[in-house]
C-alpha positions in Angstrom: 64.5 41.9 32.4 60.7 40.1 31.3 62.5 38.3 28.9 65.3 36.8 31.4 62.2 35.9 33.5 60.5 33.8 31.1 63.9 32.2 30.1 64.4 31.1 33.9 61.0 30.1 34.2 61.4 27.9 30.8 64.8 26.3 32.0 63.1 25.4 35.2 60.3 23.8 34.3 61.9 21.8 31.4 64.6 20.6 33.5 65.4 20.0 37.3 69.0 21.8 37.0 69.5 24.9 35.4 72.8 25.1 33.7 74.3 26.8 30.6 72.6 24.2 28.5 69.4 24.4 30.0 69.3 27.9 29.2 70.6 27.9 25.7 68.5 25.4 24.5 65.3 27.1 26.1 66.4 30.3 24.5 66.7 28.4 21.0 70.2 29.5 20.5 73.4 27.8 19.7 75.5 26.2 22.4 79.5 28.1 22.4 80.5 24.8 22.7 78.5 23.5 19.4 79.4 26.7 17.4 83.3 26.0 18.4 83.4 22.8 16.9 81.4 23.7 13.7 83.8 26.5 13.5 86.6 24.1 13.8 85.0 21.6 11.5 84.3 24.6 8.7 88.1 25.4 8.9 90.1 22.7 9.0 88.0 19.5 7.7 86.7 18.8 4.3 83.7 20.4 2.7 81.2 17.2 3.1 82.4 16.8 6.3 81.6 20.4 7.9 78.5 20.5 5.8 77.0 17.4 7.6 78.0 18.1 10.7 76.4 21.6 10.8 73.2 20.3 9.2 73.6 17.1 11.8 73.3 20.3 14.9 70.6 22.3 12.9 68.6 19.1 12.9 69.4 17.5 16.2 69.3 20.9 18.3 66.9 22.9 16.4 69.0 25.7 15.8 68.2 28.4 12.5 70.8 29.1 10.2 70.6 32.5 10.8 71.7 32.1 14.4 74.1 29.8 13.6 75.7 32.6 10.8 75.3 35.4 13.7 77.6 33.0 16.2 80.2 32.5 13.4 80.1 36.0 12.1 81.4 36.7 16.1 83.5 34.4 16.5 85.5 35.1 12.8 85.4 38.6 14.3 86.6 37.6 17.4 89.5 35.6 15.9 93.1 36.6 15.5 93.4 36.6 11.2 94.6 39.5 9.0 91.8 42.4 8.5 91.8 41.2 4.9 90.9 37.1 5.6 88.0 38.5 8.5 86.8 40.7 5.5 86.2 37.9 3.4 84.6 35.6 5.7 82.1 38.5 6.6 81.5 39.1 2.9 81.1 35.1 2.1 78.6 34.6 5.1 76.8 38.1 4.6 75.9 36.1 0.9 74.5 32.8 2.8 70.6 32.6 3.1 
């Protein structure tokens, strides 16, 4: 409960509206909306092209890696594919550092 506290209290003094990306970008955490497009990008567009644009939203909106894999590793889990295909993915991204 502290910690939603201190979020609010961040949002709030960093911005005069509190919305969802108020909050998220307080919190240091991925936007949904960010992590849907980089999942789109990482599936259906061409290597360079997903690569930059996930290091374009690490660099522009501070986001780690780590909570970036964490998002995708959800999402992938969340996603209507064959056991075997979510297996893989969960195996491939467990291997990124």
């Amino acid at each position: 409960m502290r910690r939603a506290l201190n979020l609010m209290q961040s949002a709030s003094m960093t911005s005069a509206t509190i919305n969802k990306s108020t909050v998220y970008t307080c919190a240091g955490k991925p936007h949904p909306d960010d992590i849907e497009l980089m999942m789109k990008s990482v599936l259906n567009d061409q290597f360079e092209t997903a690569y930059r644009g996930i290091m374009n939203v690490k660099a522009e909106k501070g986001i780690s890696l780590l909570d970036m894999i964490r998002e995708f590793h959800r999402n992938v889990i969340a996603m209507e594919l064959p056991t075997q295909v979510k297996i893989a993915l969960v195996r491939r991204m467990a291997e990124i550092e």
